[in-house]
N, CA, C and O of each residue as an XYZ file, in Angstrom:
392
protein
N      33.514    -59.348    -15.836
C      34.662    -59.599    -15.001
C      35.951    -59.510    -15.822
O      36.974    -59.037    -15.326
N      35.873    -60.175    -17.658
C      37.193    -59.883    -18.010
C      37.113    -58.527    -18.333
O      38.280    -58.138    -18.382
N      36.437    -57.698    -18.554
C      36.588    -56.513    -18.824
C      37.307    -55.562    -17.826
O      38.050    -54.590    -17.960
N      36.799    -56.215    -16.810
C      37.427    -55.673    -15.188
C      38.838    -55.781    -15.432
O      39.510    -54.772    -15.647
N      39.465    -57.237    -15.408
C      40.266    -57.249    -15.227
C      41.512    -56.807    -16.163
O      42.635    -56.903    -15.668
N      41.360    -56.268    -17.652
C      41.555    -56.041    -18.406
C      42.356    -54.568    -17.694
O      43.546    -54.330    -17.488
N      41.159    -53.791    -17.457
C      40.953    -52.016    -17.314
C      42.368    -52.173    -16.413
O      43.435    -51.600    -16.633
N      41.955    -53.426    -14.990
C      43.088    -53.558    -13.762
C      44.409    -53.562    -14.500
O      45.232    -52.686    -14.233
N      44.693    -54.563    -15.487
C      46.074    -54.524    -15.846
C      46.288    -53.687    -16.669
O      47.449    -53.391    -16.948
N      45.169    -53.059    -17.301
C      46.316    -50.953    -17.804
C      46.185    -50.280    -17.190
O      46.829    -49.239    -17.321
N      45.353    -50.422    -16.220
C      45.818    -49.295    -14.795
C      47.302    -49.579    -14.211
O      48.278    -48.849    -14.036
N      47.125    -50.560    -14.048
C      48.504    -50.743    -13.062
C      49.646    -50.834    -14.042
O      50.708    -50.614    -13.458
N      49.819    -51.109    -15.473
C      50.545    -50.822    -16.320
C      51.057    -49.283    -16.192
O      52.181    -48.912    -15.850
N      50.006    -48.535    -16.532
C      50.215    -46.771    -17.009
C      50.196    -45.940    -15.895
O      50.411    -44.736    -16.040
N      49.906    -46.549    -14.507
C      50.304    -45.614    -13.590
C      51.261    -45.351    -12.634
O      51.324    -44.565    -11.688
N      51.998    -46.197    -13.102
C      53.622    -45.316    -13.126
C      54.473    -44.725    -13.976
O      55.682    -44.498    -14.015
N      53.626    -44.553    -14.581
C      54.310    -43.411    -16.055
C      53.318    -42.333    -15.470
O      54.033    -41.353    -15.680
N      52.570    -41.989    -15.086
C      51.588    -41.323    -14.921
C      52.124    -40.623    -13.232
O      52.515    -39.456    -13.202
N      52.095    -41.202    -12.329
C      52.209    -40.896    -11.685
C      53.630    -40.306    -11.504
O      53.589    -39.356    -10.722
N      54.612    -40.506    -11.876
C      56.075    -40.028    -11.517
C      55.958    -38.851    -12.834
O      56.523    -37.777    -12.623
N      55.333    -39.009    -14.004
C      55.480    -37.895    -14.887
C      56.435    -38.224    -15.697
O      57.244    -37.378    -16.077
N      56.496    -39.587    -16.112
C      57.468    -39.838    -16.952
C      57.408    -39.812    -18.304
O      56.302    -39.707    -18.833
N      58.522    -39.899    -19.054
C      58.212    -39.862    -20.697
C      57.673    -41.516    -21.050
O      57.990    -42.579    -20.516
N      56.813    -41.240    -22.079
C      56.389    -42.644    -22.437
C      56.757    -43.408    -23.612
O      56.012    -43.960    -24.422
N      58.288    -43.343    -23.570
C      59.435    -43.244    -24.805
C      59.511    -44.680    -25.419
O      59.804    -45.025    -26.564
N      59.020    -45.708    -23.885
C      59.612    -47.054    -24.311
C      58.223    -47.551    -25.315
O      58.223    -48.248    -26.330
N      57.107    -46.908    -24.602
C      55.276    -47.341    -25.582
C      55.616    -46.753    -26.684
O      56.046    -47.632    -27.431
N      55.659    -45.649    -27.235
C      56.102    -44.784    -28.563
C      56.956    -45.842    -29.303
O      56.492    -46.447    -30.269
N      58.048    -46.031    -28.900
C      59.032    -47.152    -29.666
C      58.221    -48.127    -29.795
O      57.693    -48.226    -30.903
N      57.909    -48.997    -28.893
C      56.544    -50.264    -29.222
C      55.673    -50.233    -30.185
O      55.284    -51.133    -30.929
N      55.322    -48.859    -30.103
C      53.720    -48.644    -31.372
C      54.132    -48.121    -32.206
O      53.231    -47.893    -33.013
N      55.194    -47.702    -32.574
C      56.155    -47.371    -33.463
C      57.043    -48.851    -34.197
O      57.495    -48.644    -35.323
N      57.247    -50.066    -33.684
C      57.995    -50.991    -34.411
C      56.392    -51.695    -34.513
O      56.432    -52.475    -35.465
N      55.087    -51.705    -33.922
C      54.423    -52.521    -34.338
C      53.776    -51.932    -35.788
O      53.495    -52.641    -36.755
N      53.617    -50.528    -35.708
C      53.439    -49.856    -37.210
C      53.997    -50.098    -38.283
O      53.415    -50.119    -39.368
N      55.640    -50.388    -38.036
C      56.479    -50.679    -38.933
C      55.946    -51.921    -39.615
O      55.982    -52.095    -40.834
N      55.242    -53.122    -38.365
C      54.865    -54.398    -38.595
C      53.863    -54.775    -39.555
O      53.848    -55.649    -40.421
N      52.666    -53.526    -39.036
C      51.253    -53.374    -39.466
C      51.903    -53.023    -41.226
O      51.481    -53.730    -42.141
N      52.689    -52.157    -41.452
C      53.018    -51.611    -42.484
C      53.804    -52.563    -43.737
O      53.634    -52.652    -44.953
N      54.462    -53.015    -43.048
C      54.900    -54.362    -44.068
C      53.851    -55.425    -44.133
O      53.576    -55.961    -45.207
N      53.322    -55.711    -43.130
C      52.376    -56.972    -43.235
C      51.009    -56.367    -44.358
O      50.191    -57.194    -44.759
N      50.888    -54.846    -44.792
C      50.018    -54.743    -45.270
C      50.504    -54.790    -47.077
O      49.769    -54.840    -48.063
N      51.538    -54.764    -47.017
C      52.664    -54.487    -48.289
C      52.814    -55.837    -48.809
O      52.679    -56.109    -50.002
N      53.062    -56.577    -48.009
C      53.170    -58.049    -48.243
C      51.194    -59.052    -49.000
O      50.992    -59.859    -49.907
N      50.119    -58.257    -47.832
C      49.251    -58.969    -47.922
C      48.652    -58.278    -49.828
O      48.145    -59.104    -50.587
N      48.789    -57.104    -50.202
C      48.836    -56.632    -51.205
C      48.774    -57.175    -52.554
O      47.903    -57.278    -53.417
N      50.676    -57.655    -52.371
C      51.554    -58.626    -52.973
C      50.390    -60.006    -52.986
O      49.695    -60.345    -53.944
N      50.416    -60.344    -52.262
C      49.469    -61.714    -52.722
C      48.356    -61.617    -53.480
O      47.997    -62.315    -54.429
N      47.672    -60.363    -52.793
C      46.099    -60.191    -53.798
C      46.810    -59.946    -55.450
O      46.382    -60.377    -56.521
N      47.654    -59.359    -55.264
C      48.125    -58.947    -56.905
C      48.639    -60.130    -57.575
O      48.409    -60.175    -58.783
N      49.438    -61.332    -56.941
C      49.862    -62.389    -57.345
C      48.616    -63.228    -57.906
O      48.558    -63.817    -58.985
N      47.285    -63.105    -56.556
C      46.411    -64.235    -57.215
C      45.545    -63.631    -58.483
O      44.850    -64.257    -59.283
N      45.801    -62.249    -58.414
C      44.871    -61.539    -59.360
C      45.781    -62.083    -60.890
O      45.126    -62.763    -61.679
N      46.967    -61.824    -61.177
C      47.805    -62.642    -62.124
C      47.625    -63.359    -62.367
O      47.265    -63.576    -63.524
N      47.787    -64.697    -61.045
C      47.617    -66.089    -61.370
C      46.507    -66.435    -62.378
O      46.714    -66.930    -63.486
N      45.171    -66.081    -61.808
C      44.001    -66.229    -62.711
C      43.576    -65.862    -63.740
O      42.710    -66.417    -64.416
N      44.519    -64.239    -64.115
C      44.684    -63.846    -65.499
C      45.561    -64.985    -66.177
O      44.923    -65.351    -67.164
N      46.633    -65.638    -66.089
C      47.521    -66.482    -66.317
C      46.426    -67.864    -67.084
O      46.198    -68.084    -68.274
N      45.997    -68.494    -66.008
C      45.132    -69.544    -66.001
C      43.709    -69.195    -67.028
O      43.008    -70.019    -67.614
N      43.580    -67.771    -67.011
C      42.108    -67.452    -68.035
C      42.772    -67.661    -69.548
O      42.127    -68.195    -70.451
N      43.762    -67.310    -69.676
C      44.763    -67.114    -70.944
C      45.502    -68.446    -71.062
O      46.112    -68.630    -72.115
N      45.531    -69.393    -70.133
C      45.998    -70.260    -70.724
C      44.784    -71.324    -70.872
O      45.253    -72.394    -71.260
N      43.661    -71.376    -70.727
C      42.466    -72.064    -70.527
C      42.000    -72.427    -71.955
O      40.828    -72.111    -72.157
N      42.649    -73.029    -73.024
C      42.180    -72.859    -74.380
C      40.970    -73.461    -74.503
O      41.147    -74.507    -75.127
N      39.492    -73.276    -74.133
C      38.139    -74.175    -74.672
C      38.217    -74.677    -73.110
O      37.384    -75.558    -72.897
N      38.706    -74.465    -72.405
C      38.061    -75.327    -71.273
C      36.909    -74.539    -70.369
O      37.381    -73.550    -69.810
N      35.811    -74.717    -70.166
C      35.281    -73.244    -69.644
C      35.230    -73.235    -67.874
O      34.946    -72.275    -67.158
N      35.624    -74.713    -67.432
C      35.549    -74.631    -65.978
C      36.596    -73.824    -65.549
O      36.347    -73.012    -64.659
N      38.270    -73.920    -66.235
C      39.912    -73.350    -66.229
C      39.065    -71.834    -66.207
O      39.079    -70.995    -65.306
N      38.484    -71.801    -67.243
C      38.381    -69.785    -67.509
C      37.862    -69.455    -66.282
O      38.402    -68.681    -65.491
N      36.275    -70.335    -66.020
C      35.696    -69.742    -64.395
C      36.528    -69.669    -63.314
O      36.215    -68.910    -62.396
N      37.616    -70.374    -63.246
C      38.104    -70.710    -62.058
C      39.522    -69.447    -62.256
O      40.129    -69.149    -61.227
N      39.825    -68.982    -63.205
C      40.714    -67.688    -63.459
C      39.934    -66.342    -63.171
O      40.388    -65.368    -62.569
N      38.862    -66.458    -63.635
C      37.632    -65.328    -63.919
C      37.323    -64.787    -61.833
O      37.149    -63.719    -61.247
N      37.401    -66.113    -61.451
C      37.091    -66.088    -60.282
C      38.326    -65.557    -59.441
O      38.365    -64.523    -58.774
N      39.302    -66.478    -59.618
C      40.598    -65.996    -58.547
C      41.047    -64.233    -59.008
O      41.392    -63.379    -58.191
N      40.901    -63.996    -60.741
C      40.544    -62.923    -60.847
C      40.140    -61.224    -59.936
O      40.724    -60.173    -59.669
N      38.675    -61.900    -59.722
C      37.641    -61.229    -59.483
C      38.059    -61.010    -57.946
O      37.773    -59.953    -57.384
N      38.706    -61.986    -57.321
C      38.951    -62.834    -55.518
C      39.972    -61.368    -55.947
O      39.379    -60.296    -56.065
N      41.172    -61.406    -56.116
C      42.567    -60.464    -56.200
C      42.461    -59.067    -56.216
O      43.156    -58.259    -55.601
N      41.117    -58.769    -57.310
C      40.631    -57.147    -57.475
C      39.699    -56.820    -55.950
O      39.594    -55.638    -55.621
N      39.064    -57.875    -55.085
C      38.516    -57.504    -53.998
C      39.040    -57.454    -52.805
O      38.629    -56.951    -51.760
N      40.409    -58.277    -53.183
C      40.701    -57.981    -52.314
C      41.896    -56.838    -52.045
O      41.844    -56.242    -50.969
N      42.693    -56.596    -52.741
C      43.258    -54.980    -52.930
C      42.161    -54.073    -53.017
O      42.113    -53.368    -52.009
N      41.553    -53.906    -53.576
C      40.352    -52.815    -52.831
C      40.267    -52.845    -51.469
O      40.533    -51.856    -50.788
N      39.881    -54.007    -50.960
C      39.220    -53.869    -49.437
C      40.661    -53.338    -48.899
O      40.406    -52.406    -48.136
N      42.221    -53.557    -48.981
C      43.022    -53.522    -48.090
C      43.202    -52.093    -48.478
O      43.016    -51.255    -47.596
N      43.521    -51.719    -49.609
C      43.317    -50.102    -49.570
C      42.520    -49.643    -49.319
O      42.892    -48.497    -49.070
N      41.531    -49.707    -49.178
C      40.686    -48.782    -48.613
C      40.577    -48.720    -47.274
O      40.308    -47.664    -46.701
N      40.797    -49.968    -46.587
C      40.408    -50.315    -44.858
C      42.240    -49.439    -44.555
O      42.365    -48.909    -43.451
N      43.213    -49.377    -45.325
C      44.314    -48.699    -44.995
C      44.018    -46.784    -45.374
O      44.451    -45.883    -44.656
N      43.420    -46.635    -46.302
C      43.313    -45.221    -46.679
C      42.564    -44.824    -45.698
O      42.768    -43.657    -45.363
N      41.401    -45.649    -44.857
C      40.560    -44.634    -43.896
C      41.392    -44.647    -42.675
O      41.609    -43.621    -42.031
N      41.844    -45.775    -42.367
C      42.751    -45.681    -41.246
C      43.627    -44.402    -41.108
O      43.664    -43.704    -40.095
N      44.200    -44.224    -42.047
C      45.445    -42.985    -42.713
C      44.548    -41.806    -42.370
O      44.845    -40.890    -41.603
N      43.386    -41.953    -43.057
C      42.376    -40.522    -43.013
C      42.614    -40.451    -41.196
O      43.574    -39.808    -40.771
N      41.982    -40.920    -40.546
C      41.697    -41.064    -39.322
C      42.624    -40.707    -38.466
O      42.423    -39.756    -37.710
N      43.723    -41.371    -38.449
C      44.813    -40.898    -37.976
C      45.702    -39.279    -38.492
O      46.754    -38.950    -37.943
């Protein structure tokens, strides 16, 4: 039923662009400033993986003999390199795709 009603409200959304033959200038601008959105928010989320990837280099190097400090750098580390991978890559196939 929500699926139903879903389909109902982009039908009745898109068929008056559809039906009169209109340009679909104002959606283009929409998916166009939410790209802009997608695009910084991915620039930004980046920035953090690279910050925590630092941080824990920071904390491994400043850890003199403590070995829980090193794991816990080693780790946020390891957290920073997986996660810039995953966002480039889940962004490079997207890119491919499109």
């Amino acid at each position: 039923m929500k699926r139903f009603s879903v389909s109902l409200i982009a039908l009745s959304v898109l068929l008056p662009a559809v039906t009169f033959a209109q340009s679909l200038g104002n959606l283009e601008s929409l998916l166009r400033a939410v790209g802009r959105l997608v695009n910084l928010a991915t620039q930004i989320v980046v920035g953090l993986a690279l910050l925590a990837f630092f941080w824990g280099l920071v904390k491994y190097i400043f850890a003199a003999g403590e070995e829980d400090a090193k794991k816990e750098g080693v780790r946020l580390m390891i957290g920073g390199i997986i996660a810039i991978f995953v966002i480039v890559s889940i962004v490079g196939i997207i890119r491919f795709i499109g």
